[in-house]
N, C-alpha and C positions, 0 to 999 in steps of 0.2 A: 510563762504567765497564764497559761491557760489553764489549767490545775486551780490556783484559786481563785481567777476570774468566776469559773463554775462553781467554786464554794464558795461565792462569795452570793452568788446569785441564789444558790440554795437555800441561805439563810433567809436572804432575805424575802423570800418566796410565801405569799401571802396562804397563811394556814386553810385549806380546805376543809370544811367540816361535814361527816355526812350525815344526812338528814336517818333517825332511827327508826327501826323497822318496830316499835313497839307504840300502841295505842293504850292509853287510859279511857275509861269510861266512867264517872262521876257522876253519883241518882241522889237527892235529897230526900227522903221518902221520909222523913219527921213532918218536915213543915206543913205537906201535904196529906196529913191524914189526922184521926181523931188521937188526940184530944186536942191538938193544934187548931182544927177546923172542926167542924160540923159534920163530916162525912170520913168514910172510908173508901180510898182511890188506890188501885191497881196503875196508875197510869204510870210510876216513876219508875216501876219493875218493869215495866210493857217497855217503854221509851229506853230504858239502859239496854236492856234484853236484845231488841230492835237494832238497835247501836252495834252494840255489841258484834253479832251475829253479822252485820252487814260488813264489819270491818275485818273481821276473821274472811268473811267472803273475798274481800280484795287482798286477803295475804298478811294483812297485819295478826302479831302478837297482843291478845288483848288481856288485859290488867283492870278489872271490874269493881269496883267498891260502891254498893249501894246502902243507904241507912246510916245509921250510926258512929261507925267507921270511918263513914268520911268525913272526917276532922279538919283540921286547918291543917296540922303536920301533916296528915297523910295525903290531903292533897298537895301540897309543895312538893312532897316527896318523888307522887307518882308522876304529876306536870316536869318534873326539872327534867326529867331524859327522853318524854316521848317525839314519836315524830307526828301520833294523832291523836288528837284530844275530841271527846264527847263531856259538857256537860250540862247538865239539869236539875235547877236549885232556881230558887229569887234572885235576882239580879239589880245592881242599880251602882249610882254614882254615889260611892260610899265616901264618907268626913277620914283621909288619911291626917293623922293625929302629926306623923315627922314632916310631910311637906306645909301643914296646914293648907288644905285644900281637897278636893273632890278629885278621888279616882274611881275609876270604874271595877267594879269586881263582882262575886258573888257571895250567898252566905250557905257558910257548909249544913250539915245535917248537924251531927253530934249530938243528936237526943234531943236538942233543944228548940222550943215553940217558939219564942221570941227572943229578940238580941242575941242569936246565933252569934257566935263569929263569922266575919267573913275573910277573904282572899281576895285582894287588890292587886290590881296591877304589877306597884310596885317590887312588890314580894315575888310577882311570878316572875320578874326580870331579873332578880336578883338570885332566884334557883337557876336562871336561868344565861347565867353570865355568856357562856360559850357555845350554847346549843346550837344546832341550824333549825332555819325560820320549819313549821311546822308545815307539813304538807297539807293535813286538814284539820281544822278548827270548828268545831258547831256548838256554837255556844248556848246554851235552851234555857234562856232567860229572859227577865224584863229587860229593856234597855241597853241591852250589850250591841245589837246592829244599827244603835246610833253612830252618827259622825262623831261626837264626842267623846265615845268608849275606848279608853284608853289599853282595852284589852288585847285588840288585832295589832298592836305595835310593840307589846308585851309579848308576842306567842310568834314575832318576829312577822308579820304580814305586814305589808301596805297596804292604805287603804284607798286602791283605785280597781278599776274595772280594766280587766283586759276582756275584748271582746273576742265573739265565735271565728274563729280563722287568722286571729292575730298570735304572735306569740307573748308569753308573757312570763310571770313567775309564777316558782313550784310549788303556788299555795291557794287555799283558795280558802274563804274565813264567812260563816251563816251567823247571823242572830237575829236577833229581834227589837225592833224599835218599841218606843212604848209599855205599854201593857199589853203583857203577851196570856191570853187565858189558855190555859190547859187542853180543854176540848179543841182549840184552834192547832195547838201544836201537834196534838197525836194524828188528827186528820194532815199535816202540812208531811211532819217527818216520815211517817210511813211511807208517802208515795216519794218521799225523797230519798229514803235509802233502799225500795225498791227498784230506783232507776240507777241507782248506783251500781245495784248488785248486778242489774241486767246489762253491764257495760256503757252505760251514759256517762260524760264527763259530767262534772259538779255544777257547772253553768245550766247545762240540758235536765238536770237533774231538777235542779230550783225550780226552775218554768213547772216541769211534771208537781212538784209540789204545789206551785200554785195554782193549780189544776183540780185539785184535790176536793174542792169544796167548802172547804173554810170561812168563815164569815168576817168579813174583813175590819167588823170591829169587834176581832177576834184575836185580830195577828196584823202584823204588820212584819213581816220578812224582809229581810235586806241582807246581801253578800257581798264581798271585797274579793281580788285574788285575778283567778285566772280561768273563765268562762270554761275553757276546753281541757280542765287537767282531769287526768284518770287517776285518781289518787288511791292508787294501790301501794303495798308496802314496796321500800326501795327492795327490798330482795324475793320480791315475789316475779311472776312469772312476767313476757313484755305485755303491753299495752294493747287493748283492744283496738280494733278500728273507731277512728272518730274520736280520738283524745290523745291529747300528749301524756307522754309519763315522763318522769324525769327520775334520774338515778341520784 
């Protein structure tokens, strides 16, 4: 009996899935420049770049689509396998047309100044049927670090606070409440993905952000997740002191 007692137990053995050692990086740079607006801003190149650069630093595989390119398919495409997402675009609780009602999402680039497409929620759950939850999320929009963005539940996070010296889960999820202006984000993320690179976990990291000098009806920052994670790729090197890593 013992033979398929343990095949039986195999089966039914709840599927592990590992979190991916590839990050996406996603920059709108239409909406943010002439003839869209008034001005011409380096800031979407800067802030992908920054991203980018910070996440190769901790090990991750990074996958970069800035401008035009980044379409609606092409973002479902690059979100459905990663284990870290960077993005920066407009943000808001957009009119889903099949549930009839507001979800949260962003609007991509694609050349386009007004009535983008965007990427809600829904969509990103559904590239995303079997993934594991994302180990880091920074979402660089309006509205996305509200309580009601249905994007940190989408990219597989909760959304609760583990605090400094507790344990908690292998995720940890930034955006922005409100109306997030440009000049407040480049001043917030910088000194947030240079406390990342220098070995701070994501929680320690945020504070150093809002540190930064920022004007605070400028930004409004908010995080979910888990104060103390080091969120380097699962296959990069172990974990600094002062943060958990998780495999």
């Amino acid at each position: 009996m013992l033979v398929p007692l343990l095949l039986a137990a195999t089966l039914t053995a709840p599927l592990v899935v590992t979190p991916s050692s590839t990050a996406t990086v996603l920059a709108n740079r239409t909406a943010f420049n002439q003839p869209c607006v008034g001005f011409t801003s380096t800031a979407p190149d800067r802030l992908a770049a920054q991203a980018s650069s910070a996440l190769r630093a901790l090990g991750w595989s990074v996958d970069e689509v800035v401008g035009p390119q980044f379409n609606e398919g092409e973002a479902l495409r690059q979100i459905a396998p990663v284990g870290a997402l960077y993005v920066h675009s407009h943000g808001d609780h957009y009119w889903d047309a099949a549930a009839r009602r507001r979800s949260s999402g962003f609007r991509v680039d694609d050349g386009i100044c007004s009535n983008a497409p965007t990427v809600i929620a829904p969509e990103i759950s559904t590239a995303r049927p079997s993934a594991a939850p994302l180990i880091l999320a920074v979402i660089s929009t309006c509205h996305n670090g509200e309580r009601s963005s249905k994007l940190p539940a989408a990219l597989g996070i909760a959304m609760k606070k583990v605090n400094p010296g507790a344990l908690g889960p292998r995720s940890f999820y930034l955006g922005y409440a409100g109306i997030a202006w440009v000049r407040g984000i480049v001043r917030f993320e910088k000194r947030f993905w240079r406390a990342l690179r220098r070995g701070l976990p994501t929680g320690a990291a945020f504070d150093r952000g809002l540190l930064s000098g920022f004007s605070p009806a400028d930004l409004t920052p908010e995080w979910w997740g888990n104060y103390n994670l080091i969120p380097t790729s699962p296959s990069s090197s172990p974990t600094p002191p002062g943060g958990t890593r998780y495999v």
